[in-house]
N, C-alpha and C positions, 0 to 999 in steps of 0.2 A: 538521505535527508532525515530529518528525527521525527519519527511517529509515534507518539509518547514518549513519554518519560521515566524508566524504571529499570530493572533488573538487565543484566548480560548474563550474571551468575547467582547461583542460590548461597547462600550464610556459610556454603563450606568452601567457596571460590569455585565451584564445578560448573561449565557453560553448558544450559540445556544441550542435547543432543543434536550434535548439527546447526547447532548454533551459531557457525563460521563463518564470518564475514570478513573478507578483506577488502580493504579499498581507502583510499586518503585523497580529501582534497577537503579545505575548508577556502571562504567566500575569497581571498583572496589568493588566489589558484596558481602552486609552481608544481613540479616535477612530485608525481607522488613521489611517496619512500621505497614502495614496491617496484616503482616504474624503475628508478636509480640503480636499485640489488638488480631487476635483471638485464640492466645493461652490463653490469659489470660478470654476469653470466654470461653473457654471449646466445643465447637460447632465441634466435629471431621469432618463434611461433610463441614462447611463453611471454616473451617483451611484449607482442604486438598485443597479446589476452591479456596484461596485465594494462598497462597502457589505456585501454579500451575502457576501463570500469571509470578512469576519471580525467578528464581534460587534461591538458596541460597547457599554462600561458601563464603572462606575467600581471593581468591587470587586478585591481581591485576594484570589487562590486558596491555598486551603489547599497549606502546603509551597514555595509560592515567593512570596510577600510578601519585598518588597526586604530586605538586608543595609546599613544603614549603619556605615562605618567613622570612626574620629577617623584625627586625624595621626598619624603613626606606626604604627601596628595593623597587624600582622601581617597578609598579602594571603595566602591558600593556592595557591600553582598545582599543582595536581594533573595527573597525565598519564594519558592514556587507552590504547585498541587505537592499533596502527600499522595502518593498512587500504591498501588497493590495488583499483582498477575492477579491474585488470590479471587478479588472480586471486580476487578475492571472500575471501580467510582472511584475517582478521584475525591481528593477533601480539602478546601482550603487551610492553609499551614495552620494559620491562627485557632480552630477549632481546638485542637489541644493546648495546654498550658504551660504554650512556649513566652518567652522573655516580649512584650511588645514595645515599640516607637512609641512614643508621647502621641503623634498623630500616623496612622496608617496610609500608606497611598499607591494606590492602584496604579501599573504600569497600563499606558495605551498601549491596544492589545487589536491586533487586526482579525478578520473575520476566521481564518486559520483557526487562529490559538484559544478563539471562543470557539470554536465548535468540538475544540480537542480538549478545554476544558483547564486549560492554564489559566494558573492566577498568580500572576508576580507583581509582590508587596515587598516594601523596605524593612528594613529591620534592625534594632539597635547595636548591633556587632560593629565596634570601631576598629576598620582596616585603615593602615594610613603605610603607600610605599617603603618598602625595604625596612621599616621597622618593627621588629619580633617581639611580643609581648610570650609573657608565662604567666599561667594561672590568672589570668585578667578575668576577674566578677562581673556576670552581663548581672542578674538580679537573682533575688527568693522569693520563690511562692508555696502558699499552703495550700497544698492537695487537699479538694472534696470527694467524696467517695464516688460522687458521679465523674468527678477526674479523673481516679484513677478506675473507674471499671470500663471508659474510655477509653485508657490506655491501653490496658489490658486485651478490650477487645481489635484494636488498631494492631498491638503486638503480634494477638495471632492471626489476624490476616496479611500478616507480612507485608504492613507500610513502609516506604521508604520517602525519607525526609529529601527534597531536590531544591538545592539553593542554586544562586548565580554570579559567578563575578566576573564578570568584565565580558559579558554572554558566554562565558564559558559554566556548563555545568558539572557540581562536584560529583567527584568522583572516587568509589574506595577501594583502595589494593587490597586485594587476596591472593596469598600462598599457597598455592598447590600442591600438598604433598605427594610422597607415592614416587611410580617411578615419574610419572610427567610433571616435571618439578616446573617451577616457573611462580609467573604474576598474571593474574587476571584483573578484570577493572567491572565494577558494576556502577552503576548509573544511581547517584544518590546515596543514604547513608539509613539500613534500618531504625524506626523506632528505638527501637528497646529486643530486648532476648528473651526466652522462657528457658530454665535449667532447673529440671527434677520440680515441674510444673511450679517453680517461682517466676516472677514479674522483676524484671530488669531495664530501668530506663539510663538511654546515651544522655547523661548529661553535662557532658564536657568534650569538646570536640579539639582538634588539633586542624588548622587548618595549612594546609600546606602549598605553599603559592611559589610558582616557578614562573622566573623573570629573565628576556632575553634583553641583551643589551648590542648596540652594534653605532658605537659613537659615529664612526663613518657615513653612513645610511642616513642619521636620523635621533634628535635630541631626547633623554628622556629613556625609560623603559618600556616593554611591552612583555602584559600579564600571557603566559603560554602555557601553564597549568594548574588547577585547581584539586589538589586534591584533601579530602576529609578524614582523618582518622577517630572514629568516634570510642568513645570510652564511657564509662558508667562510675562513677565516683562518690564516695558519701564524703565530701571536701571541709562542710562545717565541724568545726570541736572547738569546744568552749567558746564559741561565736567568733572563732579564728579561723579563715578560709583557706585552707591549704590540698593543693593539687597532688601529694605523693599518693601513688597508686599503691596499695595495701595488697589486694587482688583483685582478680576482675573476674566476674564482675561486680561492683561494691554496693551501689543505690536498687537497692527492693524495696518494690510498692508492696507494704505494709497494713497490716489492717487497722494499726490503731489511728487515733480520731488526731486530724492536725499535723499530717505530717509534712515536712517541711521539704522540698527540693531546690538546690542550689545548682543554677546555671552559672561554668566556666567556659573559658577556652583560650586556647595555645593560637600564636599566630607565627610562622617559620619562613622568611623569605630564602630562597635557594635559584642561585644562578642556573640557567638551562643552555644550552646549546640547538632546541629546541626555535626552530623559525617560528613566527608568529602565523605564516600559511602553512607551516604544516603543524598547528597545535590539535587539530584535530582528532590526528591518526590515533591516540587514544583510545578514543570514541568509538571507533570506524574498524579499526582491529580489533579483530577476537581470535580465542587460538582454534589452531585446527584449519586454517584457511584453506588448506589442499582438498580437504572434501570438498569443498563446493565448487574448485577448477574442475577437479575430474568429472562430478558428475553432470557438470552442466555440459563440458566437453563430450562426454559420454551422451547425454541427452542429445546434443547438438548432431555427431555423427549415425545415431540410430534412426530420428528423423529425415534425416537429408538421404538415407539409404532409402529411408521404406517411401517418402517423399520421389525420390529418384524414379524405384520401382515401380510404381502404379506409374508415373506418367509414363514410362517406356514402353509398358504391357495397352495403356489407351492410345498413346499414337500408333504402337504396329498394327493392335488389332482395327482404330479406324481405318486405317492410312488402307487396310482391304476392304473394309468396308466399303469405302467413297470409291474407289477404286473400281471393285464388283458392281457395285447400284449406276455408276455412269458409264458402265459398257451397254452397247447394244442388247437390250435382251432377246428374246422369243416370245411369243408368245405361252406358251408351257412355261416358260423360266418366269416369267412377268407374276401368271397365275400361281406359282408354288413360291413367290416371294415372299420371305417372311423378316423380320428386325426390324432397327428402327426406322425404317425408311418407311413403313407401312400409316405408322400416327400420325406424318405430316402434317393432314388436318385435322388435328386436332391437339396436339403439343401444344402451340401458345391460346388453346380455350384458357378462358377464367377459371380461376380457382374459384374455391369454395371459401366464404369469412376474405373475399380481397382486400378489404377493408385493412383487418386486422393486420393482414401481410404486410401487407402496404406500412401500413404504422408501423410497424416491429422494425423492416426492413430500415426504414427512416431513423429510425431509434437508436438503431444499432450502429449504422452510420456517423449518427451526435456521438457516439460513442468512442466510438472509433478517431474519431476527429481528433475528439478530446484527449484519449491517450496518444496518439502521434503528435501534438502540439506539447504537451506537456514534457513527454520524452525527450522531446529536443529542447524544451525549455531545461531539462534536468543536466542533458548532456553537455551543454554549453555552459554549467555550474551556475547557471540562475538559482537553483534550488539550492544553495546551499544549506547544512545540516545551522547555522548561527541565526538563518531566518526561521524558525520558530513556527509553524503553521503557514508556511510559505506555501508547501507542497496540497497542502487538501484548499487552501486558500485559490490557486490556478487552478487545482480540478473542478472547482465550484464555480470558476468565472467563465472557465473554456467549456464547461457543461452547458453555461447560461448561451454565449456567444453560438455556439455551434447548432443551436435550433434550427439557422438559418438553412444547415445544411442537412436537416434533419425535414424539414419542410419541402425541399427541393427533390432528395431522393423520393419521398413520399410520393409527392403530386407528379413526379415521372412514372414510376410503378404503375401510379393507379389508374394512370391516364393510357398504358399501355396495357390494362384491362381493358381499356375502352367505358371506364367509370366516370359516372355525370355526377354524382354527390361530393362535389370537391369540398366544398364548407365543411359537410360534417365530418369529412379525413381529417383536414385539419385541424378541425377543434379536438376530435382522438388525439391525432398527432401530436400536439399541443399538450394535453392534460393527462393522458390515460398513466404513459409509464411514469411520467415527473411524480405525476400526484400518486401511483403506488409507492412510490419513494420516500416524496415527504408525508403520507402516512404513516409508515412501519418508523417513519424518523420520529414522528410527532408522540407516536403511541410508547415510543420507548423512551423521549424525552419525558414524558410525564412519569415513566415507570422512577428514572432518575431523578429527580422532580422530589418525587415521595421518598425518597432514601436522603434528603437533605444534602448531596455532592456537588461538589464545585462545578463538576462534568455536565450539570443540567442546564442548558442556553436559554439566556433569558428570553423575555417575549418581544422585548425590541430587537432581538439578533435573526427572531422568529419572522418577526413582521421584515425585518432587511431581508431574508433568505425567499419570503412571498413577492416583495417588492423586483427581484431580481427576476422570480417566474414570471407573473404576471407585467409589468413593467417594460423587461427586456426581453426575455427568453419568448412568451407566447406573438410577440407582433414579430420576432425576426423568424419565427415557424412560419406564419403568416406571408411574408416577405417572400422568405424560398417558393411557399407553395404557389406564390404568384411569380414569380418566374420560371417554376418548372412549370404552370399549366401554357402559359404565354408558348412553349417552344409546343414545334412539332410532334409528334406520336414517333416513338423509337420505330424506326422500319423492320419489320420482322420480313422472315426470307419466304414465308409459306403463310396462304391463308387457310382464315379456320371454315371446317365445315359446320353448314348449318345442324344439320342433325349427329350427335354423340358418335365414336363408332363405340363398337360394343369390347370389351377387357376380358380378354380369356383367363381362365382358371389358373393363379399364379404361385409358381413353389415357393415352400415356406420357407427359404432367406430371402425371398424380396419384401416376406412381411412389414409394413412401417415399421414396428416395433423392434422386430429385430435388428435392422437396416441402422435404425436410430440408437443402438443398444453398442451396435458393432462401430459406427459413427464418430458417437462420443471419445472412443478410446485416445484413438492418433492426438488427437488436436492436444487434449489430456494428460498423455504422457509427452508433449513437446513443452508444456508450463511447470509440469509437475515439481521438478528439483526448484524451480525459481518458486511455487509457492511458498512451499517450507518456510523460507526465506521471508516473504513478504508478511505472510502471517504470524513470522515469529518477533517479524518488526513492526507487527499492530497488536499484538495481545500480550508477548513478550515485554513489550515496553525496549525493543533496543531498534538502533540506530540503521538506518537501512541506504546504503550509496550506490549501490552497481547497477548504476543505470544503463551504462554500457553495454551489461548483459541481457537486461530486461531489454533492451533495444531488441537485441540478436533475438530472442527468444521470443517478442512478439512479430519478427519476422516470420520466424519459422514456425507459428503458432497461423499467421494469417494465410500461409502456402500451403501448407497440412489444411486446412480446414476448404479451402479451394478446393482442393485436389482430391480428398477423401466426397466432397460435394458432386465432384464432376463424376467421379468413379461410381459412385451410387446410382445416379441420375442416368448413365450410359448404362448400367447394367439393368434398370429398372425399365430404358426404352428401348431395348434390346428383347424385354419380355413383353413387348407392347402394351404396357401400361403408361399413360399420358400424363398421371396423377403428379407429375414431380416438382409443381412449386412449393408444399408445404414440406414435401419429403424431405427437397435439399437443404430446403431452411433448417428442419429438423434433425436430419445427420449429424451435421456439424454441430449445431447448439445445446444436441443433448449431452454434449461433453461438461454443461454446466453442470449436469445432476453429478456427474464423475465428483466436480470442486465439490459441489454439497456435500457428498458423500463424504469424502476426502475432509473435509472441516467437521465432520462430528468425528471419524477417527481422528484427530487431531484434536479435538474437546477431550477424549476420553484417555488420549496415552500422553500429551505434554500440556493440558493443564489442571491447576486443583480447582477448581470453578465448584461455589458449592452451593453457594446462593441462589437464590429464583429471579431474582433478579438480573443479576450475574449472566445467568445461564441464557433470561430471553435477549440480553442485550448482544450476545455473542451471537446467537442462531439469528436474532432480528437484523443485525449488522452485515452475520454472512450471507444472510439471505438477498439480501439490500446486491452483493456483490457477484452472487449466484445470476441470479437475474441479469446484471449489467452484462457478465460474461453470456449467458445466453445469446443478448438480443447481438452482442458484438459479432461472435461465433457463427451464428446462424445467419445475420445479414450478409458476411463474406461468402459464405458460402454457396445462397442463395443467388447472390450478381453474378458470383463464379461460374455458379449452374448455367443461369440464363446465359451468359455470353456464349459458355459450349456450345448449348443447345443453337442458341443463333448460329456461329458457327457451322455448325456442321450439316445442318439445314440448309444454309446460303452455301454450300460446298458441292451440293447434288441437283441432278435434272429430276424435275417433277414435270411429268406431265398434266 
């Protein structure tokens, strides 16, 4: 689905590093192109992984069911945000001294595409069906010095200009020299160029529109690509407008006073063989796609080995355990018993901050909710990449909706503390992680705010996004915690003793810290190869589809973190230490600091980020995301534990 709007590749057509995404399917969904190639490979395990990353079916989705045009009919090109890797703010088109409409007008714009910062405005370019124009005059304007030191400063943070036609976004071919020859596609069309520190502005554009036709089907044409060839032109001589390209690049911003820039542009209609459901694939492809099979493949089998591993080693060595503790003992044998049979009572005593637990626990749940709801919204091509802030637009509603279920786990935990303060659980529950969220949101919208960006969400999008917490989100916390307090107390298998027992002297790997150090890894490297990926399609500015795999991988993300919880927890009461609610939640969740970590080495070796601005918006964002992985990670974890623990307790004779 599109998470910004901007680069695939830099000015020389080279795709950042790993950059490789394959996958095809736009809103109304047939056979990808990949799926097709490997049926005709015969490879049953590569079809099924290709296949996997996007649906297949025949219907069209509500709101983007194809557009056909006759000859002549008006083509809309719409213009969007100008964006930048360089500094993340977006800028409304018009701020530069581009060609305007007599009257400007704002596309309706769902809560998505305002929080991501889109702004789509009409504009005087006349497309009209299947008819090519050359050197067609949009208008002349005289450059102010504050114009062009504008531009100048837009050039070198690498803007790119993002129009629209028919929802499809343009797109520019780059050639790859060297030996990997080929075509690359990036997203949009630079400002202007610097060469031998001169100032170069695109102002003559070629645009290039591919049309499928299929009289059979369906009357009429249908637009299937959009792409922009941008040029730099000094076109006026003798107040006669002419488009021969002399060299390139021709228009430098100049120092003297009044100088004049002439906007043209070519319009080029070209037949395509191209389906109107698979126009996408464009978009969606990048090259190099075989890195990201293998190593997700590779990811996937090192997991499920070492996943494998630990459970084999905790079922032989309980399966002696329960085994030894319900034979008849001795008395001698009884007194020299030692493991976890000895904590009994005192295993399910209260933690320490239950409260906290409880909430986190709950939290993480909402969390959890909401990516499993969304996944499947994604994989059944609801999300597709033509609905425009579709995708953060569901994670903000399924955030809202899922309190219910974030209230419920809560007030079950806390009740199985045997905790009488249920009110003020749920009003934590309720405010604590939302409102660290829309703080670090609020503090950074303002930082954005101050830099004048289109990127900064107005105060009535502010107040809709309050209306949502308070409104919906806090009474359906509410909700849950009245039906989780309403039901019974979870039956534990052993009661607790009144008085502590006492925690012998413990070797230093059971330390939290280490335990929590060692923890983090697994769950970590089971997301690792799909980060890349995700972060390269929210700061990158490119298009991000394989939902498929994000499926499989938060599988194996959710069983890793189980399983790594339960292994800790067993080895921890094995040393007769009873401490393991904060532990298990901890193991697993400090694989968040792993992502953080992992997101500043990604700040420092794939982007230019140079701003102060720039820089908090990145750390305040990842942070924002740091956190949600936490509470996710460590709530699985932590239910993981307790069920074991139950388990294996309701498995043995206690006297």
């Amino acid at each position: 689905v599109a998470i910004g709007g901007g680069p695939a590749a830099d000015a020389a057509g080279r795709t950042p590093a790993g950059g490789a995404m394959a996958g095809a399917m736009a809103g109304g969904v047939a056979l990808p192109a990949h799926c097709r190639a490997g049926r005709a490979k015969a490879r049953p395990l590569a079809l099924w992984a290709a296949c996997l990353v996007a649906p297949a079916g025949a219907l069209y989705l509500p709101g983007v069911a194809p557009m056909e045009y006759a000859e002549g009919h008006k083509v809309d090109l719409k213009v969007n945000k100008l964006t930048s890797v360089k500094t993340q703010l977006p800028y409304r088109y018009y701020v530069l001294p581009y060609c305007e409409p007599p009257t400007i007008q704002e596309s309706v714009e769902n809560l998505g595409e305002i929080l991501e910062g889109d702004l789509i405005e009409n504009s005087p370019y006349e497309v009209q069906m299947l008819q090519n124009a050359s050197c067609k005059f949009l208008c002349s304007l005289v450059l102010t010095e504050q114009q062009k030191a504008q531009f100048r400063s837009m050039i070198d943070d690498e803007y790119l200009v993002n129009w629209l036609v028919d929802n499809l976004p343009a797109a520019t071919r780059y050639v790859r020299r060297g030996s990997n020859q080929g075509t690359t596609y990036i997203n949009g069309f630079p400002v202007g160029i610097v060469r031998n520190q001169r100032y170069y502005i695109h102002n003559h554009v070629k645009l290039d529109l591919k049309y499928h036709a299929s009289p059979d089907e369906y009357e009429g044409y249908r637009i299937v690509g959009f792409e922009v060839e941008p040029y730099s032109m000094s076109q006026e001589a003798d107040g006669v407008v002419s488009c021969k390209e002399v060299q390139y690049p021709a228009f430098e911003l100049s120092a003297q006073q009044g100088q004049k820039i002439t906007y043209t542009y070519d319009v080029q209609w070209t037949e395509s063989p191209i389906r109107w459901a698979s126009r996408w694939d464009v978009y969606l492809k990048m090259t190099g796609g075989q890195i990201h099979w293998f190593s997700i493949l590779n990811s996937l089998m090192i997991m499920l080995f070492l996943s494998g591993m630990v459970a084999m080693i905790l079922l032989r060595t309980l399966h002696r355990d329960i085994t030894k503790y319900n034979e008849l003992a001795s008395a001698e044998e009884a007194a020299e018993e030692t493991g976890w049979k000895l904590v009994h009572g005192d295993v399910f005593r209260k933690p320490r901050h239950s409260k906290l637990l409880a909430v986190s626990v709950g939290s993480g749940m909402q969390i959890l909710g909401m990516s499993v709801v969304t996944l499947l919204f994604a994989l059944f091509g609801l999300l597709s990449p033509a609905h425009r802030g579709a995708l953060l637009q569901c994670v903000m509603l399924l955030y809202t909706f899922m309190g219910i279920c974030a209230g419920y786990v809560t007030s079950r935990l806390y009740k199985t503390f045997n905790g009488i303060d249920w009110k003020k659980t749920t009003l934590i529950c309720a405010f604590l992680y939302p409102g660290i969220f829309f703080t670090i949101f609020f503090i950074l919208n303002l930082l954005i705010w101050g830099q004048k960006s289109s990127g900064a969400v107005p105060f009535s999008t502010l107040f809709a996004v309050l209306c949502l917490w308070f409104g919906i989100s806090v009474p359906l916390v509410f909700l849950g915690a009245y039906f989780g307090f309403r039901k019974a107390n979870i039956e534990l298998p052993v009661r607790t003793n009144q008085i502590p027992r006492q925690i012998p002297a413990q070797p230093w790997f059971i330390h939290p810290v280490f335990t929590a150090l060692v923890g983090g890894i697994l769950p970590f490297g089971a997301v690792f190869t799909e980060l890349f990926f995700i972060m390269s399609s929210i700061w990158q500015h490119q298009f991000y589809y394989l939902f498929g795999f994000l499926a499989l991988v938060l599988i194996i993300l959710l069983v890793t973190c189980a399983e790594i919880s339960i292994a800790l927890t067993y080895f921890q009461l094995t040393s007769e230490d009873y401490r393991w609610w904060w532990r298990a939640f901890l193991s697993s969740g400090s694989s968040a600091m792993y992502v953080f970590l992992y997101s500043i080495l990604y700040f420092s070796s794939r982007l230019q980020i140079e701003k102060l601005v720039s820089t908090l918006l990145y750390f305040g964002y990842m942070s924002i995301i740091s956190i949600m992985f936490f509470l996710l990670t460590g709530s699985v974890g932590s239910l993981a534990a307790f069920a074991f623990v139950r388990a294996i307790y309701g498995s043995i004779k206690i006297d």
